[in-house]
C-alpha positions as CSV (number, residue, x, y, z in Angstrom):
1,X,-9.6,89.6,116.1
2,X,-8.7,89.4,112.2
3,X,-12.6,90.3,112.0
4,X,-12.3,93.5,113.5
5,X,-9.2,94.3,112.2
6,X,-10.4,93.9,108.8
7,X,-14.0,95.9,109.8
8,X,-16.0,92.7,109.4
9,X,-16.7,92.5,113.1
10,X,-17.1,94.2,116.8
11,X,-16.3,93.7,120.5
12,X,-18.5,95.3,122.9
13,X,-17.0,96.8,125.4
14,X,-18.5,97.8,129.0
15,X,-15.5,99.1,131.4
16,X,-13.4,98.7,129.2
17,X,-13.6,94.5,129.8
18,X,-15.6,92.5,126.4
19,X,-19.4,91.2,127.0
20,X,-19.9,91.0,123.7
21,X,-19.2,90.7,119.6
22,X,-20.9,90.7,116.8
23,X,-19.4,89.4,113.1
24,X,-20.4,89.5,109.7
25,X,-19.6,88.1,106.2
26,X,-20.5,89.4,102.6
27,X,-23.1,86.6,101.6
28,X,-23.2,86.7,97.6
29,X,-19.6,89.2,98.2
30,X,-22.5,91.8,98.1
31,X,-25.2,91.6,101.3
32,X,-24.1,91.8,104.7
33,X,-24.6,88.5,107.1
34,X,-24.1,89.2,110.6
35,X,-22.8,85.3,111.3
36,X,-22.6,85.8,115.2
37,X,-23.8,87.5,117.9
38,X,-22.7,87.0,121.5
39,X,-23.6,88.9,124.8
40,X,-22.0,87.5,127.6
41,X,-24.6,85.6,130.0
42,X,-24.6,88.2,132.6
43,X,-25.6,91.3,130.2
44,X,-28.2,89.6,128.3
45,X,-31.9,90.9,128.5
46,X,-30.4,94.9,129.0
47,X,-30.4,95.9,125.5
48,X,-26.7,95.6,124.7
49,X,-27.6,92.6,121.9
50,X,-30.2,95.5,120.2
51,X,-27.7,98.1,120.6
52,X,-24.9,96.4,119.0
53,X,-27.0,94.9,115.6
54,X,-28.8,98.4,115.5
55,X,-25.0,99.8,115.2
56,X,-24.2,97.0,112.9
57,X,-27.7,98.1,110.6
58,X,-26.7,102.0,111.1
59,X,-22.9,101.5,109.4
60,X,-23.8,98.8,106.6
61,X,-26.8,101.4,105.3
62,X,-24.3,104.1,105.4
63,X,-21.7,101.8,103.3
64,X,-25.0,102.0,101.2
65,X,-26.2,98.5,101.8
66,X,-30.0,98.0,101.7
67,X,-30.8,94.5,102.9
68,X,-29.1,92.7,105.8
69,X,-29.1,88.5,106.4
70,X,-29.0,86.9,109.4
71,X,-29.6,83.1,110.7
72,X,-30.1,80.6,113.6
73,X,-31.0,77.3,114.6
74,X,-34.7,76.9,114.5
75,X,-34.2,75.4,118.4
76,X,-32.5,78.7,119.1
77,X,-34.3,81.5,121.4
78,X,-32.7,84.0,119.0
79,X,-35.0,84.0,116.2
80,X,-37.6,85.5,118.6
81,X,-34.8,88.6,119.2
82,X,-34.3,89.2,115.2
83,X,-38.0,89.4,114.2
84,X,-38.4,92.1,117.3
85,X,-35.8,93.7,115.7
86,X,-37.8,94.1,112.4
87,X,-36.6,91.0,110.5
88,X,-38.4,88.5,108.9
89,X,-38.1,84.7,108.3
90,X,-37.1,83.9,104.5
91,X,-36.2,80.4,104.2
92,X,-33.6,77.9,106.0
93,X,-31.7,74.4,105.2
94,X,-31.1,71.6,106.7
95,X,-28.4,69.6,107.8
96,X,-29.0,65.9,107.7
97,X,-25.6,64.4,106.4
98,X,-24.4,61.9,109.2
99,X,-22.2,62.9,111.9
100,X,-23.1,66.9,111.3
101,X,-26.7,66.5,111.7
102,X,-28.7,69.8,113.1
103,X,-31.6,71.4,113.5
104,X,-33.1,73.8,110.4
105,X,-30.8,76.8,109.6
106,X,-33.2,79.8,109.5
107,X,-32.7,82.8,107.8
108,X,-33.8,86.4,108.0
109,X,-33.8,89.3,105.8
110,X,-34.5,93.4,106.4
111,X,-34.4,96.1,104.6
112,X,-32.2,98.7,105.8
């Protein structure tokens, strides 16, 4: 909740019950990074994921932000959700310390 108090975040709301939320971070203290986005299982696939970044995109350009970042797991279906949104792949890290081993971090950048 301190997210959305503090504008860095949203909860999606259909009948007035949550199916979703969507958070984000300053990286650099200047670029928006939308860290999560959830849509509860049952909503996914309807366009509630595409409507909430696309309201994300609309208020960080009119804060006067022109470049957005984004990133998931390179095992992760959602990669294939951001590029159809108009982002594109611009590096990624790995995680190979022992005990917090992962798959490749990938990020993704658009111009807003």
């Amino acid at each position: 909740m301190d997210k959305v108090n503090r504008r860095r975040g949203y909860v999606l709301l259909d009948d007035n019950n949550p199916i979703g939320v969507l958070r984000y971070n300053l990286f650099w203290d200047n670029t928006p990074f939308c860290t999560l986005l959830f849509i509860s299982r049952s909503f996914r696939r309807k366009g509630y994921g595409k409507k909430l970044m696309e309201h994300w995109e609309n208020e960080m350009k009119a804060q006067g932000y022109g470049m957005l970042l984004t990133s998931t797991r390179v095992d992760e279906e959602a990669q294939h959700f951001y590029r159809k949104l108009g982002y594109r792949d611009c590096g990624g890290f790995m995680i190979d310390i022992p005990k917090y081993e992962q798959p490749m971090e990938l990020f993704l950048i658009k111009g807003i």
